[in-house]
GUKEFI-104878 format. One record per residue (C-alpha): residue number from 0; y, x, z. Coordinates in Angstrom, 2 decimals. Example, Ala and Ser with C-alpha at 12.3 -4.5 7.8 and 13.67 -1.06 7.14 Angstrom:
BEGIN
[0,[-4.50,12.30,7.80]]
[1,[-1.06,13.67,7.14]]
This chain:
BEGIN
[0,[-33.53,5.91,9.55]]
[1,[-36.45,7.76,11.51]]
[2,[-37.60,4.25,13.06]]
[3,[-34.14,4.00,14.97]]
[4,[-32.18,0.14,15.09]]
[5,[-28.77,-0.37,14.05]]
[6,[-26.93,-2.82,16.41]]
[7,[-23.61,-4.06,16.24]]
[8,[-21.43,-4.64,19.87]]
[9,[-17.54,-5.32,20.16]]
[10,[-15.53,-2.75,21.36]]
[11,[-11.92,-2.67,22.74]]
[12,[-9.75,-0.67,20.68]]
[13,[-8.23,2.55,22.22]]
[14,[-5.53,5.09,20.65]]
[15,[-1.94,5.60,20.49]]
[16,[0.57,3.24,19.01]]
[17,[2.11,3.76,15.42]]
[18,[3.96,1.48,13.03]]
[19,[1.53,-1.37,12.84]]
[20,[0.62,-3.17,9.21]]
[21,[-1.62,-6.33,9.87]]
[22,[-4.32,-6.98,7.07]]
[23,[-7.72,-9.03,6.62]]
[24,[-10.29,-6.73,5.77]]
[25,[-12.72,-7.17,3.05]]
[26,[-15.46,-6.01,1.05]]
[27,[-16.36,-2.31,1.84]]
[28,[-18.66,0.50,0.36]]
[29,[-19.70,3.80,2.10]]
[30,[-21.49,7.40,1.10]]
[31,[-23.64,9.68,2.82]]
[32,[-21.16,10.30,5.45]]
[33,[-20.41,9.22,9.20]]
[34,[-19.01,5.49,9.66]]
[35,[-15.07,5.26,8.70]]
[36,[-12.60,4.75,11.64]]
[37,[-9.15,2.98,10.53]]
[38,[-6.45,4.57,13.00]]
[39,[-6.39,3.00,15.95]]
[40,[-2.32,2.23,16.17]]
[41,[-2.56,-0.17,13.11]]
[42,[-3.92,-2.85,14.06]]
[43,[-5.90,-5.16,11.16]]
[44,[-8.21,-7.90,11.02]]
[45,[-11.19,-7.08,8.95]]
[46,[-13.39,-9.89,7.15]]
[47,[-17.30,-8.95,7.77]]
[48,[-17.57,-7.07,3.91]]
[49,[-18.57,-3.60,3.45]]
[50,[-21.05,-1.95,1.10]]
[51,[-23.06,1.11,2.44]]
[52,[-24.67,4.20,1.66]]
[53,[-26.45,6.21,4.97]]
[54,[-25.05,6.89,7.87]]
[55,[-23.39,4.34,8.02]]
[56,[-19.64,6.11,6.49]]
[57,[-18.35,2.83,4.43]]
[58,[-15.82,3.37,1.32]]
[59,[-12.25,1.59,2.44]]
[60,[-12.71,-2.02,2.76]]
[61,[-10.29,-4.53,0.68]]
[62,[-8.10,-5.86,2.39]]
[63,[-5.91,-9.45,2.68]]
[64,[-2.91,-7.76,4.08]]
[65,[0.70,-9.55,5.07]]
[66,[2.05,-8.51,1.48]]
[67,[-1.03,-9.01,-0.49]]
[68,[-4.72,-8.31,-1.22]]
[69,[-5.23,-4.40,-1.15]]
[70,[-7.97,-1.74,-1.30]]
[71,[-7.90,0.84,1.98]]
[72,[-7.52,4.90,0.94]]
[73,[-9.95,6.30,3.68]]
[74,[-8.00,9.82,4.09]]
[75,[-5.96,10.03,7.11]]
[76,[-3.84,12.83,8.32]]
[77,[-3.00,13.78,12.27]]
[78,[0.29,10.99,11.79]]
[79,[-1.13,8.27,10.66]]
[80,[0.49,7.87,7.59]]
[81,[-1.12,9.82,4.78]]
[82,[-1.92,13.79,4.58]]
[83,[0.92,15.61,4.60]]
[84,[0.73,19.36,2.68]]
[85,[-0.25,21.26,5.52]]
[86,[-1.66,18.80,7.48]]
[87,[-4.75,18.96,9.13]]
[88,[-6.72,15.63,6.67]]
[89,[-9.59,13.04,8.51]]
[90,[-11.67,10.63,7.04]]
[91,[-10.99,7.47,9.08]]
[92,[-13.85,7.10,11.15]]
[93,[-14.39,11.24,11.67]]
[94,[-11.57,10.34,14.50]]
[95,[-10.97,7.31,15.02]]
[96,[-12.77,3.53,15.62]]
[97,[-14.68,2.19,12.33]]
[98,[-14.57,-1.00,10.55]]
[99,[-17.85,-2.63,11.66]]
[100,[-16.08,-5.58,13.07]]
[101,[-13.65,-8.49,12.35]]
[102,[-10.85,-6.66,13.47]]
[103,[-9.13,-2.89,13.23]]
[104,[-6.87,-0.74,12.71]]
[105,[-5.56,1.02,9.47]]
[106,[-2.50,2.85,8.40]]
[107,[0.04,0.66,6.40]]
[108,[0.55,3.37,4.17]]
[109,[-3.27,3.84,3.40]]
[110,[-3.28,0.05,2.12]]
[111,[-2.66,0.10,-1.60]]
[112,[-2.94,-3.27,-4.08]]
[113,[-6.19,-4.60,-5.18]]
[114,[-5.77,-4.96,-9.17]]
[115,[-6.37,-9.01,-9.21]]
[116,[-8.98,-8.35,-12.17]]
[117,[-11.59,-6.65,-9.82]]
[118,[-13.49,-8.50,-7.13]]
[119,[-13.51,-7.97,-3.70]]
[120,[-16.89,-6.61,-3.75]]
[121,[-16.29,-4.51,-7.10]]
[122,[-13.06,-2.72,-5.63]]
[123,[-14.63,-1.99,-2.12]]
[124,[-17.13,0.16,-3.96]]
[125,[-14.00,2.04,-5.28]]
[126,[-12.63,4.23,-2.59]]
[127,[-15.29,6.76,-1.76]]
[128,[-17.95,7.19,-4.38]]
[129,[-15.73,6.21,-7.08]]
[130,[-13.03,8.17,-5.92]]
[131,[-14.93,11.58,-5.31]]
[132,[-16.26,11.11,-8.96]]
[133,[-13.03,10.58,-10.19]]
[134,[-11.36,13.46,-8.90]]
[135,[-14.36,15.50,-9.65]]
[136,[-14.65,15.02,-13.38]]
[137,[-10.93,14.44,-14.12]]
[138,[-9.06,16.81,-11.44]]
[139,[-11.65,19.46,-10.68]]
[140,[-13.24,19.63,-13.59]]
[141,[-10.53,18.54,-15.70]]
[142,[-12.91,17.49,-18.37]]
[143,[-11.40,15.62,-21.42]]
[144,[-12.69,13.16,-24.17]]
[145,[-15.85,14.99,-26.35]]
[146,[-16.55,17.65,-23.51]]
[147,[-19.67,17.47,-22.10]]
[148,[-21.00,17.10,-18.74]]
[149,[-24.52,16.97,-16.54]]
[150,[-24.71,15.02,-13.62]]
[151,[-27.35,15.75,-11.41]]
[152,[-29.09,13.09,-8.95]]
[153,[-28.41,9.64,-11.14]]
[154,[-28.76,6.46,-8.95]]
[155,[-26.96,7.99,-6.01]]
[156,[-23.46,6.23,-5.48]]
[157,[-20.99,9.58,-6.62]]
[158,[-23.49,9.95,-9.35]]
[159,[-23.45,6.84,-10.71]]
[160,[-20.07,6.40,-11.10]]
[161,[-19.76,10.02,-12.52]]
[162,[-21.88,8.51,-15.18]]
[163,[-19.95,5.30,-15.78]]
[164,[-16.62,6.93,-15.14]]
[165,[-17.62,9.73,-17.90]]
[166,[-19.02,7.11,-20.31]]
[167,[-15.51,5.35,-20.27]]
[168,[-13.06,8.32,-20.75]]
[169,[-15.29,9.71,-23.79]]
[170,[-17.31,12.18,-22.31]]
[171,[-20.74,13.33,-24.08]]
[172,[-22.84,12.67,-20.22]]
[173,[-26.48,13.81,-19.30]]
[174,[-28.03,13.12,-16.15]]
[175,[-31.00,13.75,-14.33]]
[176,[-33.33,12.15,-11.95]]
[177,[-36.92,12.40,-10.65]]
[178,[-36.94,8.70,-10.91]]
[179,[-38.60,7.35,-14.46]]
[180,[-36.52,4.01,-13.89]]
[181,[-33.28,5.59,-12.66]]
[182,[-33.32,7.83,-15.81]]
[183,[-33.27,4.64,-17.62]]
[184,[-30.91,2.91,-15.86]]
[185,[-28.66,6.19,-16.57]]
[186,[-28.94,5.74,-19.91]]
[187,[-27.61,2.16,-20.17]]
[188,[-24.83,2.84,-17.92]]
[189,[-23.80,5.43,-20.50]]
[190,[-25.80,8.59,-20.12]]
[191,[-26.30,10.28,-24.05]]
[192,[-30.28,11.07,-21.91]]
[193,[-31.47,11.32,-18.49]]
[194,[-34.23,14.08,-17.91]]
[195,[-36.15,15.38,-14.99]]
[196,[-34.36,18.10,-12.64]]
[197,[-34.43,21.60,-14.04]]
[198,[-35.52,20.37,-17.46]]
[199,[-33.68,22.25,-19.92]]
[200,[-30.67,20.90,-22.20]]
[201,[-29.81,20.56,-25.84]]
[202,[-26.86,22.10,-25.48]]
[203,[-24.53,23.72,-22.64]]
[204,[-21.95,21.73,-21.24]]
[205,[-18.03,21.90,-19.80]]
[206,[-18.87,21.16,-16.33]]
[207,[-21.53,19.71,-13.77]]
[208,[-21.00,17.31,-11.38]]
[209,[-23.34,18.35,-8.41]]
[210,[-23.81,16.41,-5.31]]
[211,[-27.54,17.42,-4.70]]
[212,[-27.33,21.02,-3.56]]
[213,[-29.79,23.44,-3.01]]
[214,[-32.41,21.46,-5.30]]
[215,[-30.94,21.53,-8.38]]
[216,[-27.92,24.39,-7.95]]
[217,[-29.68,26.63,-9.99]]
[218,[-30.52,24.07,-12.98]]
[219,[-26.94,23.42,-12.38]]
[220,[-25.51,26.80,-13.12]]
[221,[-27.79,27.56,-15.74]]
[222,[-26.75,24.60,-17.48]]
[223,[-22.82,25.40,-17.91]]
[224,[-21.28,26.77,-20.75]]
[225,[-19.86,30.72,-20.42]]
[226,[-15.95,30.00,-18.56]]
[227,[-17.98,26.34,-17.23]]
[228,[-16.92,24.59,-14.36]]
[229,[-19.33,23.28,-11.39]]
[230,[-18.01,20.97,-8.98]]
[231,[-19.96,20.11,-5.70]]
[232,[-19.36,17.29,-3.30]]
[233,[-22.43,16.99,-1.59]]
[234,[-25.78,18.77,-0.55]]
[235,[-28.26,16.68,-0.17]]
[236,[-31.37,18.45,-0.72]]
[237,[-30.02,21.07,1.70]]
[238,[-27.20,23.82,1.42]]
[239,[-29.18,27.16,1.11]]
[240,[-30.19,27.32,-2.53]]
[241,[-33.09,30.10,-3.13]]
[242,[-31.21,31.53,-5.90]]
[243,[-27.18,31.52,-5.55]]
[244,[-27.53,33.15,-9.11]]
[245,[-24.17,35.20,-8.78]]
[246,[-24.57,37.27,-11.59]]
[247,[-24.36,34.68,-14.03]]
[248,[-21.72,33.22,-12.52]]
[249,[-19.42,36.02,-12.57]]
[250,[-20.91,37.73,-15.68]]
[251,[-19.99,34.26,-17.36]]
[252,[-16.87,33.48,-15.84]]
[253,[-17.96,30.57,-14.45]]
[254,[-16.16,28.15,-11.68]]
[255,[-16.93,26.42,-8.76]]
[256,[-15.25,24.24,-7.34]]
[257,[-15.81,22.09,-4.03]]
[258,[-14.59,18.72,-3.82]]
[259,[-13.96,15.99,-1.02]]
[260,[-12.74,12.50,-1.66]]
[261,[-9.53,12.08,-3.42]]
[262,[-6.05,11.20,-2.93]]
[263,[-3.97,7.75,-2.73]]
[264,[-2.45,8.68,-6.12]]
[265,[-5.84,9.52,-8.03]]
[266,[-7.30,6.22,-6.01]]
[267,[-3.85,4.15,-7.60]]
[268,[-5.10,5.52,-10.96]]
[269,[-8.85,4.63,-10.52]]
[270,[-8.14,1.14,-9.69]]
[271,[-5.80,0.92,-12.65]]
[272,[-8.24,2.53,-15.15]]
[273,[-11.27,0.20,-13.96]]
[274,[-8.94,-2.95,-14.24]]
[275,[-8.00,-1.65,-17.66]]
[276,[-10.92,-0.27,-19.06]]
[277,[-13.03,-3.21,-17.84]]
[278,[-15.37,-0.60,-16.03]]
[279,[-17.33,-1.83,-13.21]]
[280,[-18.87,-0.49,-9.98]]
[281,[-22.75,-0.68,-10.46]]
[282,[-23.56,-3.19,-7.48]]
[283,[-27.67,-2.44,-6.41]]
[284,[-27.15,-6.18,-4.12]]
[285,[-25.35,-7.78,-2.38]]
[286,[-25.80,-8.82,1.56]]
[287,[-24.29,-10.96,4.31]]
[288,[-23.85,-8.80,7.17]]
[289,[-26.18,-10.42,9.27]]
[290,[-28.55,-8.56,7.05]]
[291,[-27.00,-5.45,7.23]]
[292,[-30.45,-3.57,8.55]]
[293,[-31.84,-4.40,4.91]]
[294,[-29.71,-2.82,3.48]]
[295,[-29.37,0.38,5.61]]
[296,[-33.73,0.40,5.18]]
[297,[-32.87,0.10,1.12]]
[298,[-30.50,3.11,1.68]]
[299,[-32.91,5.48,3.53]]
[300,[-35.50,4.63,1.30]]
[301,[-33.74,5.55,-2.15]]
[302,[-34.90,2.63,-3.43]]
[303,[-31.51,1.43,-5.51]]
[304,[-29.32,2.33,-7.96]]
[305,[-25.45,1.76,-6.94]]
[306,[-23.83,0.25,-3.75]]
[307,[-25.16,-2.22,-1.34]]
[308,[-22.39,-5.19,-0.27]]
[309,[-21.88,-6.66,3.07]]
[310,[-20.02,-9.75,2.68]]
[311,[-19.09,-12.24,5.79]]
């Protein structure tokens, strides 16, 4: 945060007019992104509930929508209606208005069904986080029950869920953190053990799930099994590793593969496997909006484990 203030104004809507799908907006949760910007041609009224991770990008709200209550898919192509295959992909708010307010606008194709066993607040932590773990283990990695997997940087929101999401398909998880309590809270959320970065393993494993970068790269690639998989999402600790350690990953045969959010399908599945598995988003608190700059301070200070909630 850097001392600055967060303030919330209204602000006309602006953009070009598309088919139009008019929907209530609920719960939302966010990464370490920029704020998300429904398309402006699809006009929506948004209830005050988001959940946030710094700066200020929020996962896609739920939604009360004509036909029913939904969850929002935050990718958005040039049309307005989903990413076609060589189209030119946006998260909502890297071009258009975001969803701090009562009211926006979303694509009516973006809007998919809330499964009526999760919460509001539960399936607003779904759509980013949730979903970048998702496709990251079970699409990138294409990991499968009994392999085995690290996850670097446990307590952050993509990590947590890797975690959980792991736990539930069968997957033999590690995790690390420099955090003595977040290690522990990895292991009851499914972790086989949680050490300190760059500690070494008891075994090698299928695949890593990295979304700290430069910090812990090299722990990660050390870590993998010969013909391994890495999968990055996120740099946090900075994009210029000091060792890229390219012998060993071509002498081994290992992969790496980058990652960014998922698609409506894979989010369709996630909601389906949480609302039949009975796995849960990890919910640190949550917060009316009025108390929003609470929870952005939480954020910037590290100080959670799982997603903030803004509720109305």
């Amino acid at each position: 945060m850097d001392g600055k203030v967060w303030t919330f104004r209204q602000k006309p809507g602006k953009g070009p007019t598309v088919e139009r799908e008019s929907t209530r907006l609920g719960e939302r949760s966010s990464g370490r992104t920029d704020p998300y910007t429904p398309h402006p041609g699809l006009r929506a009224r948004v209830r005050r509930a988001r959940a946030y991770e710094p700066p200020l990008r929020g996962d896609g709200p739920t939604v009360d929508a004509e036909y029913g209550r939904g969850v929002l898919h935050s990718v958005i192509g040039q049309s307005g209606h989903g990413v076609g295959p060589d189209e030119p992909r946006s998260i909502l708010t890297e071009r258009y208005q975001g969803t701090f307010a009562e009211q926006v606008t979303v694509p009516a194709w973006n809007v998919l069904r809330k499964p009526a066993e999760l919460s509001f607040e539960e399936a607003a932590c779904l759509p980013t986080a949730w979903l970048t773990a998702y496709r990251m283990l079970f699409t990138n990695a294409g990991v499968r029950p009994g392999d085995s997997v690290l996850v670097q940087g446990a307590g952050g929101g993509v990590a947590t869920a890797a975690i959980a999401l792991g736990k539930a398909a069968g997957l033999r998880v590690f995790a690390t953190s420099r955090d003595e309590a977040k290690r522990k809270r990895a292991v009851e959320l499914g972790a086989v053990e949680a050490y300190e970065p760059g500690a070494r393993l008891p075994q090698r494993v299928d695949a890593v799930i990295e979304t700290v970068g430069a910090a812990t790269w090299s722990h990660s690639v050390k870590s993998l099994r010969p013909g391994g998989t890495l999968v990055i999402s996120g740099a946090t600790s900075g994009d210029r590793p000091a060792h890229a350690e390219l012998t060993r990953i071509f002498f081994l045969e290992l992969k790496v593969v980058g990652s960014t959010m998922g698609s409506k399908d894979e989010l369709e599945d996630l909601l389906a496997f949480c609302a039949t598995t009975g796995l849960r988003p990890v919910i640190d608190e949550v917060l009316p909006l009025d108390r929003a700059r609470e929870g952005f301070e939480k954020l910037a200070s590290g100080d959670l484990f799982g997603k903030i909630v803004l509720t109305p």
